[in-house]
Backbone as CSV, one residue per row, in Angstrom:
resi,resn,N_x,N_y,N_z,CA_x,CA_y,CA_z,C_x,C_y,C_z
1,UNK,-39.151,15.130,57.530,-40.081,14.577,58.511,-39.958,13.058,58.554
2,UNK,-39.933,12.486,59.228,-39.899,11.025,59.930,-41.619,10.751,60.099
3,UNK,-41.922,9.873,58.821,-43.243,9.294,59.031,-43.606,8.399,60.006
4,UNK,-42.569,7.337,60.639,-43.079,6.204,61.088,-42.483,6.098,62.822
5,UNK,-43.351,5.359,63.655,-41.809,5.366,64.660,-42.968,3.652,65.185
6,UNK,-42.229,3.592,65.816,-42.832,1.771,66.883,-43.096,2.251,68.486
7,UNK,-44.365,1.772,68.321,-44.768,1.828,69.965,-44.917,0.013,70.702
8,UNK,-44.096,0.882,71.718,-43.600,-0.142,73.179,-44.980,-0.210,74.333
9,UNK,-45.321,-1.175,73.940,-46.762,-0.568,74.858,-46.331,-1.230,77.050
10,UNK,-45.113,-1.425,77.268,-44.838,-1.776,78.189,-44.854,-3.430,79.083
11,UNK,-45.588,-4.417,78.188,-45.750,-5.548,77.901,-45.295,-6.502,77.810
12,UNK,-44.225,-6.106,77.773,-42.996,-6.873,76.975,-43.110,-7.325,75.202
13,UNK,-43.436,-6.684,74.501,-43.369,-7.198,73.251,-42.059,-6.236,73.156
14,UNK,-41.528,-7.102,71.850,-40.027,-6.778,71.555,-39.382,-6.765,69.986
15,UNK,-38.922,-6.399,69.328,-37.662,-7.178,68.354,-36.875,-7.989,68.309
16,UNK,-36.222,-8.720,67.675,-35.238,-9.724,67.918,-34.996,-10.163,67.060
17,UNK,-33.451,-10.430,66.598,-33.195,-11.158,66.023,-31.407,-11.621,66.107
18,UNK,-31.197,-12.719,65.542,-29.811,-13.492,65.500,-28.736,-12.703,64.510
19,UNK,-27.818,-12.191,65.467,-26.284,-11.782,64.000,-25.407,-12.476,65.096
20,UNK,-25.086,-12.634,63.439,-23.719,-13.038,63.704,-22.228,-12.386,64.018
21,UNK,-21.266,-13.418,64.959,-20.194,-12.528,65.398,-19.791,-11.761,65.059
22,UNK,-18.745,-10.491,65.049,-18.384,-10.192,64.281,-16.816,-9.126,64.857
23,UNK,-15.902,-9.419,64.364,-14.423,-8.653,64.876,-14.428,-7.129,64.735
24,UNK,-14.911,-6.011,65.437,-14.640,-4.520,65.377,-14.546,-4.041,66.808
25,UNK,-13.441,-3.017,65.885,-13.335,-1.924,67.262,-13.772,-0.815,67.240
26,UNK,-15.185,-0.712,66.404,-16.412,0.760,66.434,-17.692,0.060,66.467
27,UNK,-18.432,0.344,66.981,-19.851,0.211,66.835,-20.809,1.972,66.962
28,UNK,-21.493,2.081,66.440,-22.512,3.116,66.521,-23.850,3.041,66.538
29,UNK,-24.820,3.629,68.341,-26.042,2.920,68.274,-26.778,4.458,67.978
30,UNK,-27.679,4.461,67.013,-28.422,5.716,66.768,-29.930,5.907,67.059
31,UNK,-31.051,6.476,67.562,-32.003,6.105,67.598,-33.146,7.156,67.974
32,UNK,-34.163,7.441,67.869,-35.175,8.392,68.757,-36.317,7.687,69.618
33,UNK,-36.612,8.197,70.551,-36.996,7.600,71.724,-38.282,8.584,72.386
34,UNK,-39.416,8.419,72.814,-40.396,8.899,73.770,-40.709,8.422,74.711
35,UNK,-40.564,8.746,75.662,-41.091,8.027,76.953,-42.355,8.482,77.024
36,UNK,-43.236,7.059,77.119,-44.492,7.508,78.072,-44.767,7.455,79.058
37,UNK,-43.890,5.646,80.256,-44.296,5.808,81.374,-42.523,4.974,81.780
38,UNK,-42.242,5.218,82.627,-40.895,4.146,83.122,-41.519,3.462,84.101
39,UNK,-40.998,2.174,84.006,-41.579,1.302,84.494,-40.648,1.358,86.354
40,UNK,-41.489,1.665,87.551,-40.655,1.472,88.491,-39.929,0.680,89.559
41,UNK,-39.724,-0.559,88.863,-39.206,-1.643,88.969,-37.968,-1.868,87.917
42,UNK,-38.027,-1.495,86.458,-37.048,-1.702,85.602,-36.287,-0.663,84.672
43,UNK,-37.570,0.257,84.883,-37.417,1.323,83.951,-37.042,0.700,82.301
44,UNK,-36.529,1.769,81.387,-36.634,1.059,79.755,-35.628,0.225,79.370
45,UNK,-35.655,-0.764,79.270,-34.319,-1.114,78.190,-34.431,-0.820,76.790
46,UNK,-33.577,0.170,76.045,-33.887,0.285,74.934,-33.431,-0.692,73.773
47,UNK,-32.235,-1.411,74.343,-31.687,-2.238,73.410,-30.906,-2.990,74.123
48,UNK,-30.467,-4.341,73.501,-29.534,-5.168,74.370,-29.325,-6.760,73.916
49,UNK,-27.542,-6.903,73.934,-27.443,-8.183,73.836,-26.899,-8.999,75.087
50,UNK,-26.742,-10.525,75.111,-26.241,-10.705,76.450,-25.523,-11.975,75.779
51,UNK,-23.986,-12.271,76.024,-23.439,-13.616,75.892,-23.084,-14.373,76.985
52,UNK,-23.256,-13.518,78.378,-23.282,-13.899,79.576,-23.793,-12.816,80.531
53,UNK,-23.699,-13.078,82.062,-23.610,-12.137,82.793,-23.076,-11.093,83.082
54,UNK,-21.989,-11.325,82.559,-20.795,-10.060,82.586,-20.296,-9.701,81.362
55,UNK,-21.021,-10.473,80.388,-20.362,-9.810,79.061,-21.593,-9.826,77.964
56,UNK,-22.187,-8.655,77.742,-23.402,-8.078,77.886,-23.483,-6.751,77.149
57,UNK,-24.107,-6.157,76.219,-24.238,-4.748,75.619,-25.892,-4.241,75.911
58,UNK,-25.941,-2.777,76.528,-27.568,-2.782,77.397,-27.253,-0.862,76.881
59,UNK,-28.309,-0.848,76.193,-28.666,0.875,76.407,-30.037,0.913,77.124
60,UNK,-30.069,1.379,78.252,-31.014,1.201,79.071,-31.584,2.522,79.983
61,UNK,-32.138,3.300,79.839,-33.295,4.119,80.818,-33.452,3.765,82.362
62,UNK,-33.015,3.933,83.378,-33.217,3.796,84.664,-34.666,3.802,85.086
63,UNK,-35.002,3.530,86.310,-35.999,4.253,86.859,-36.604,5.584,87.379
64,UNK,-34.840,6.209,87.264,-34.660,7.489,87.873,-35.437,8.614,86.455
65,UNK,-34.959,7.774,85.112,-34.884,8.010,84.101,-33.276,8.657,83.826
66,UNK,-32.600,8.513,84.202,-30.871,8.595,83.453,-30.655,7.405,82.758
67,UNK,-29.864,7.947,81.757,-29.172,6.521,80.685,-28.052,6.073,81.110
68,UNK,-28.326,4.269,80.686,-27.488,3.697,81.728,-26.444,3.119,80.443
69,UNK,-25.399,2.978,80.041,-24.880,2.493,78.855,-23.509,1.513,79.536
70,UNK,-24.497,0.396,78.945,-22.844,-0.608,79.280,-22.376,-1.458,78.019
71,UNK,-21.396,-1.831,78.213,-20.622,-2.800,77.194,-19.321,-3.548,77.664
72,UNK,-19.282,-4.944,77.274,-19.239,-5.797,78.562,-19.286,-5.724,79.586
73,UNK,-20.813,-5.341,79.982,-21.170,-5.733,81.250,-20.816,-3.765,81.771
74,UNK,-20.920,-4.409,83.423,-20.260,-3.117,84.114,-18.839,-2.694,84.448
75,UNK,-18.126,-3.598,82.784,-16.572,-2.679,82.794,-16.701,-1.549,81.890
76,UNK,-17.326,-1.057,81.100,-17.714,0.022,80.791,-18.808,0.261,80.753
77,UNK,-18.692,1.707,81.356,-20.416,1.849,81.479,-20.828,3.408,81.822
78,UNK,-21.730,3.624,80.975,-21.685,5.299,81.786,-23.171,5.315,82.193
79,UNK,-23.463,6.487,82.992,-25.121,6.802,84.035,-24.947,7.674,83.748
80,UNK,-25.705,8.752,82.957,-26.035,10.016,82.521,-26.527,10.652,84.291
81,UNK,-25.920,11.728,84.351,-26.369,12.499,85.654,-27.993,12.908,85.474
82,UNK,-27.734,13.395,83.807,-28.905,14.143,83.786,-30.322,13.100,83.220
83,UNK,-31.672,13.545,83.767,-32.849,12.755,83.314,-33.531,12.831,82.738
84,UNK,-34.229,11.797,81.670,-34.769,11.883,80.474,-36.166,11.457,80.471
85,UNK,-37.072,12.633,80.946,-38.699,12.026,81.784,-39.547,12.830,80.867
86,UNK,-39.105,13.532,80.210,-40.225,14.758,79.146,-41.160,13.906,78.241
87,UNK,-42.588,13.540,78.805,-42.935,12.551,78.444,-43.591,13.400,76.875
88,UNK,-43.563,14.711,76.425,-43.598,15.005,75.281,-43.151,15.346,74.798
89,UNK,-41.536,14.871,74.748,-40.294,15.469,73.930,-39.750,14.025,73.433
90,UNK,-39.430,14.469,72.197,-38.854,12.949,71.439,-37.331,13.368,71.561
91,UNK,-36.359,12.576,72.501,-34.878,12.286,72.441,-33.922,11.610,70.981
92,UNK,-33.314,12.239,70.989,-32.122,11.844,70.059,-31.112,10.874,71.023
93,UNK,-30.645,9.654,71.010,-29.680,9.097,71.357,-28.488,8.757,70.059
94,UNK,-26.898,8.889,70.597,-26.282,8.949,69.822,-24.998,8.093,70.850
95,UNK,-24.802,6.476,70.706,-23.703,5.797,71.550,-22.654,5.408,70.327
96,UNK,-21.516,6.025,70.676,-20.323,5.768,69.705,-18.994,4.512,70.323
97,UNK,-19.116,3.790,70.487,-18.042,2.723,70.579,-16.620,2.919,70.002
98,UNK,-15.767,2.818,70.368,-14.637,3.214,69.504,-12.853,2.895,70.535
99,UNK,-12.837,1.510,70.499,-11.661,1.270,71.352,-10.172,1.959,70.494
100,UNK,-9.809,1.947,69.501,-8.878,3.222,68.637,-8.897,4.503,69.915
101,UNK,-9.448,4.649,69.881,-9.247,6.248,71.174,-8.253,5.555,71.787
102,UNK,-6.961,6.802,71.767,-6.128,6.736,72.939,-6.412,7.551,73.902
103,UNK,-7.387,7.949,74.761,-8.003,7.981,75.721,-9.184,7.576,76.350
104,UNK,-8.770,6.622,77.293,-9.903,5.453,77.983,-11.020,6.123,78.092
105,UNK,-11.594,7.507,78.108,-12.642,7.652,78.470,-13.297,8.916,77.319
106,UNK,-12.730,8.234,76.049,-13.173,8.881,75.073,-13.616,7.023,74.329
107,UNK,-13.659,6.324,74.529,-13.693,5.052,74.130,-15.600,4.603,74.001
108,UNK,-16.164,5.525,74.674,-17.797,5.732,74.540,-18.008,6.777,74.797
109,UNK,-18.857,7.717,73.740,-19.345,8.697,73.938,-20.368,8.638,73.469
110,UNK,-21.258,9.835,74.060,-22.911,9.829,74.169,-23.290,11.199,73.844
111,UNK,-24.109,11.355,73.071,-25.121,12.299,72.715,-26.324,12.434,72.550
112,UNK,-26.908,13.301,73.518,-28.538,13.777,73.318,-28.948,14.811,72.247
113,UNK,-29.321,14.679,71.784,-30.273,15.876,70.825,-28.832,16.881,70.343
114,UNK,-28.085,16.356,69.690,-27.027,16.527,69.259,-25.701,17.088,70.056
115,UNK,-25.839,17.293,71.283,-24.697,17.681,72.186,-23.820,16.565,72.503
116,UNK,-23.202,16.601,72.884,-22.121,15.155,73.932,-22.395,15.386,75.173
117,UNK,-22.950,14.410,76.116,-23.093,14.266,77.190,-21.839,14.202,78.226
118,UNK,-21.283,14.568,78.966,-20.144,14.572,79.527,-19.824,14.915,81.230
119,UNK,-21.501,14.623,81.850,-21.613,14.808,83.522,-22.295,13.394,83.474
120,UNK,-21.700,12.552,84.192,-21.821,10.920,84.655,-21.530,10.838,85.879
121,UNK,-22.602,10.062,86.529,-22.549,9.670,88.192,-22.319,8.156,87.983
122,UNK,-21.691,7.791,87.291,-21.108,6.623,87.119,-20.105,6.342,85.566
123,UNK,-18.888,6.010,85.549,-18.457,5.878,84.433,-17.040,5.209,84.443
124,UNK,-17.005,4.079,83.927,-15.868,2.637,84.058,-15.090,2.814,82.726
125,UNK,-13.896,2.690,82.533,-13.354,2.820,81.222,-12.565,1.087,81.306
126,UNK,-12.980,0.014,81.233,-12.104,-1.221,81.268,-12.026,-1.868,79.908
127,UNK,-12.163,-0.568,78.495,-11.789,-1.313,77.229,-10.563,-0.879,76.922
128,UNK,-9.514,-1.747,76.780,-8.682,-1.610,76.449,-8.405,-0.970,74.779
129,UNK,-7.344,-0.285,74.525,-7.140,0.451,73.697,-6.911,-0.649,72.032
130,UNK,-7.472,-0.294,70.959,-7.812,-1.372,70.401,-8.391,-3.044,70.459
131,UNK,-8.648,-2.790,71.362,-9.460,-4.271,71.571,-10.846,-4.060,70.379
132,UNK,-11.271,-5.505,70.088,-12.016,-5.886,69.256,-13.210,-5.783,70.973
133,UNK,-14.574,-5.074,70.383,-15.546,-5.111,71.217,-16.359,-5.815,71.551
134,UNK,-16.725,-6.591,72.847,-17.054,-7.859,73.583,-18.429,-7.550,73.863
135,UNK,-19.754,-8.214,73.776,-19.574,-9.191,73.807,-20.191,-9.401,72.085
136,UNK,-20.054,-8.455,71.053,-20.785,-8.212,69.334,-19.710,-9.331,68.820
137,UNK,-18.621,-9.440,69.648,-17.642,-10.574,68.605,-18.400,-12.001,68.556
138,UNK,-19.427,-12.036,69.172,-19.951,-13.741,69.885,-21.533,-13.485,68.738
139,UNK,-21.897,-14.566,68.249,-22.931,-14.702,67.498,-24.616,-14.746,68.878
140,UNK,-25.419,-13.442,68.562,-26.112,-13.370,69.460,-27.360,-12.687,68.635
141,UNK,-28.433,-12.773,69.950,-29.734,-12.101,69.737,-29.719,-10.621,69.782
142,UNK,-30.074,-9.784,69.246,-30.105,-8.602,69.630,-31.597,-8.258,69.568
143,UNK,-31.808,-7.117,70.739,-33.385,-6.701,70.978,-33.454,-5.672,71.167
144,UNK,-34.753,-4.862,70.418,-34.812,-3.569,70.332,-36.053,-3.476,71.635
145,UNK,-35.882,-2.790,72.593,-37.322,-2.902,73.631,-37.597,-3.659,74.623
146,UNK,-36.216,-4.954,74.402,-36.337,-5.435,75.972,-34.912,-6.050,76.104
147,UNK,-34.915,-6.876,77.020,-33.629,-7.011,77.622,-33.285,-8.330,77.113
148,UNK,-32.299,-8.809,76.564,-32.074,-9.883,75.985,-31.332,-10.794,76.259
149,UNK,-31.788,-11.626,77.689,-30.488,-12.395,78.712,-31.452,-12.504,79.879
150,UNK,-30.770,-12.861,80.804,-31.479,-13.633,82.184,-32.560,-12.411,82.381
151,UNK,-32.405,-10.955,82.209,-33.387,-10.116,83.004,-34.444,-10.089,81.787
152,UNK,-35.204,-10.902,82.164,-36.046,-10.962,80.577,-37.814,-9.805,81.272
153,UNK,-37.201,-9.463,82.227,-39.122,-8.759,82.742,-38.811,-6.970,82.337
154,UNK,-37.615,-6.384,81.315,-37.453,-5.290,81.495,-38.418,-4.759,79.849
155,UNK,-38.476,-4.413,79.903,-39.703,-3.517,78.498,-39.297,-1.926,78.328
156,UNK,-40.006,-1.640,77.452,-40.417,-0.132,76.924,-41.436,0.174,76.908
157,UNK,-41.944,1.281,77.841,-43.153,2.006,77.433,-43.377,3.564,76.748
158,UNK,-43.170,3.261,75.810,-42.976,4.583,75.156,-43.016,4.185,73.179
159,UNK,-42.109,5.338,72.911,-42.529,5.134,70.756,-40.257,4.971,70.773
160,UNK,-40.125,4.803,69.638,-38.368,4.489,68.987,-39.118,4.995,67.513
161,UNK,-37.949,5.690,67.399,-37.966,5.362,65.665,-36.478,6.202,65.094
162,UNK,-36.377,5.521,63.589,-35.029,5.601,63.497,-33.952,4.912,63.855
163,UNK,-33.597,3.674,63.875,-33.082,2.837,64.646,-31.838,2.516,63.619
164,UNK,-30.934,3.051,64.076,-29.417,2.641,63.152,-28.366,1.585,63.865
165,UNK,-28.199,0.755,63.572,-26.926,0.421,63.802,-25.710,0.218,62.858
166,UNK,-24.665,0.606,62.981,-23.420,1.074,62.413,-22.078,0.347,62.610
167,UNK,-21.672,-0.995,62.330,-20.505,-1.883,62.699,-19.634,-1.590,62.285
168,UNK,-18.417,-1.225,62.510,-17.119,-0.864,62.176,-16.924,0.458,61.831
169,UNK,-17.857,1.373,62.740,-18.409,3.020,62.410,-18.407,3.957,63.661
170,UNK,-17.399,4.633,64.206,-17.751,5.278,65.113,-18.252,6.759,64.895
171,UNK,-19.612,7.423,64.319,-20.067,8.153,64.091,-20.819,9.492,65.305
172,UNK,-20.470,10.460,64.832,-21.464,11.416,65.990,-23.004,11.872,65.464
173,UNK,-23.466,12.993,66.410,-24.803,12.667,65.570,-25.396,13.566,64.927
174,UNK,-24.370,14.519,64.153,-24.636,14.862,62.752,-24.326,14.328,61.641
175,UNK,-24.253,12.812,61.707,-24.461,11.756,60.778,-26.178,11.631,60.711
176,UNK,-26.667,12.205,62.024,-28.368,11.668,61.706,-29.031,12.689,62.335
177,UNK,-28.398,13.727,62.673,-29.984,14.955,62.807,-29.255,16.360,62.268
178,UNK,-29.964,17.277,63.077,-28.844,18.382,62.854,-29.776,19.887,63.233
179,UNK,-29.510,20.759,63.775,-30.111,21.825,64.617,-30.973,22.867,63.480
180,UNK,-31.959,23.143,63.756,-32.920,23.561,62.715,-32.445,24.906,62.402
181,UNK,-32.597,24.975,61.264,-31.881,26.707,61.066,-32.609,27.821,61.364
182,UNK,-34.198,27.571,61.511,-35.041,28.683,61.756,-35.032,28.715,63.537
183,UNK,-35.021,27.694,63.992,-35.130,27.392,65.341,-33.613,26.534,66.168
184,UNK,-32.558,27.527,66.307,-31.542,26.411,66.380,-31.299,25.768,67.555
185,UNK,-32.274,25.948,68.429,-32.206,25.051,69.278,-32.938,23.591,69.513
186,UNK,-33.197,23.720,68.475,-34.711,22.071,68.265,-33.559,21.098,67.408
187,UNK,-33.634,20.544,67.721,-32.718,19.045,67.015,-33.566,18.378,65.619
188,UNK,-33.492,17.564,64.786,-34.632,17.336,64.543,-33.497,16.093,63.202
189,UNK,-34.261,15.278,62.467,-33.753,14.280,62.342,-33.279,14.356,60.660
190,UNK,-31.997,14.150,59.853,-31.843,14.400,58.847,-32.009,12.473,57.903
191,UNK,-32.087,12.486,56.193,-31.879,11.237,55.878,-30.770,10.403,56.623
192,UNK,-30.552,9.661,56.645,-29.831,8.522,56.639,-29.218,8.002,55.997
193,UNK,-29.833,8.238,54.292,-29.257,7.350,53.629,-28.214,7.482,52.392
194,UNK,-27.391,8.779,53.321,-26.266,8.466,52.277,-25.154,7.911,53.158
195,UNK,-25.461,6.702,54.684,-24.449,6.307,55.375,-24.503,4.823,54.763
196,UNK,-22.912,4.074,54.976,-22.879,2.615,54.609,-23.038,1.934,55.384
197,UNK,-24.200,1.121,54.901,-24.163,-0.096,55.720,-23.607,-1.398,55.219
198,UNK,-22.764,-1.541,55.946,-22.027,-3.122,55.687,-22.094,-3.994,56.698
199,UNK,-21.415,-5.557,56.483,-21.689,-6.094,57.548,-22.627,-6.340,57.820
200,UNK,-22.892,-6.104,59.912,-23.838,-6.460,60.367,-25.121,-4.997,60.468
201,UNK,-24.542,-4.259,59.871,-25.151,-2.368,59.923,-26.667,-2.634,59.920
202,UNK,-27.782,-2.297,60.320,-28.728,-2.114,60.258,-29.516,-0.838,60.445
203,UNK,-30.844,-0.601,59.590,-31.219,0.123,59.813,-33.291,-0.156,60.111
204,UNK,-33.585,0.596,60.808,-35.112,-0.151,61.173,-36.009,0.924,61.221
205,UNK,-36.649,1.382,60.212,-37.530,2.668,59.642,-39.084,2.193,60.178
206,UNK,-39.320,1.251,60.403,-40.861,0.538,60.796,-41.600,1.415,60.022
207,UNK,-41.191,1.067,58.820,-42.496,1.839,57.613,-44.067,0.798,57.322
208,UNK,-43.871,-0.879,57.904,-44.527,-1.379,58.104,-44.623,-2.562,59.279
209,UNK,-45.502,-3.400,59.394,-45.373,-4.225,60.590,-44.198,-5.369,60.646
210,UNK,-44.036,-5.615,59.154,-43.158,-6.959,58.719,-41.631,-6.261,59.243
């Protein structure tokens, strides 16, 4: 059981903080998510850095409610077809980074509640095959809950909890949940902590306010 999670009260209050650059070609974003209301003007940003306009990392909730996933910017980027509005179902997100793929459009992959997502009404493959990933190489802010760059009015209204990040790790997401054996269709969330964190790796349990 997962004691703790953080509520987004739609406000704009946020997380934040400064890392530093750093040279990889994996990143892994892990996390659980509730929506309570999407905002219909911005809908959620769940996370996001920005070193410019076009070179930019955004896991973001539409208005439609589909997930919008970019990295630098809108040269890669995928729009989940399908929508994520179950305002009493807690989501599993699972974004794997991984320029090593010799196939461009295995280079981000996405998972809900432990499946791979793989119907996109939008999806750009412009990372080149081993490239070091743009824009995490540049020393920046990262924000859990709002948008972190010129679009500063985007928020969360809803709960997160579980919040992994994974640098130089391209992981799926039975690294962090795994299908209940009495009920195998319920997802539900396993420890964490026999994964490494090195680097810039983080992990954000909000067991308290600090």
């Amino acid at each position: 059981d997962v004691a703790n999670s953080l509520r987004f009260d739609g406000n704009g209050d946020s997380l934040s903080k400064e890392i530093s650059g750093v040279n990889t070609t994996k990143l892994t974003i892990s996390f659980w998510f509730k929506v309570c209301n999407i905002d219909g003007t911005y809908g959620n940003m769940l996370f996001s850095s920005e070193n410019n306009s076009s070179d930019y990392l955004a896991i973001h909730q539409n208005t439609s409610g589909n997930l919008d996933i970019q990295m630098t910017g809108t040269a890669n980027r995928r729009i989940t077809n399908a929508r994520y509005t179950d305002r009493s179902a807690w989501y599993h997100l699972v974004v794997a980074f991984d320029s090593t793929q010799g196939t461009a459009s295995n280079r981000i992959k996405v998972y809900v509640n432990g499946t791979q997502v793989t119907s996109f009404g939008t999806s750009t493959d412009g990372m080149s095959e081993d490239s070091n990933l743009s824009p995490i190489d540049e020393t920046l802010t990262y924000a859990v809950g709002t948008y972190q760059g010129q679009h500063a009015n985007y928020s969360v209204d809803g709960y997160m909890a579980e919040f992994v990040a994974l640098y130089g790790q391209a992981l799926g997401p039975t690294s962090f949940g795994e299908f209940d054996e009495d009920s195998p269709q319920i997802w539900k969330p396993i420890s964490v902590s026999g994964l490494t964190f090195g680097g810039n790796s983080f992990y954000l349990d909000f067991e308290d306010s600090s």
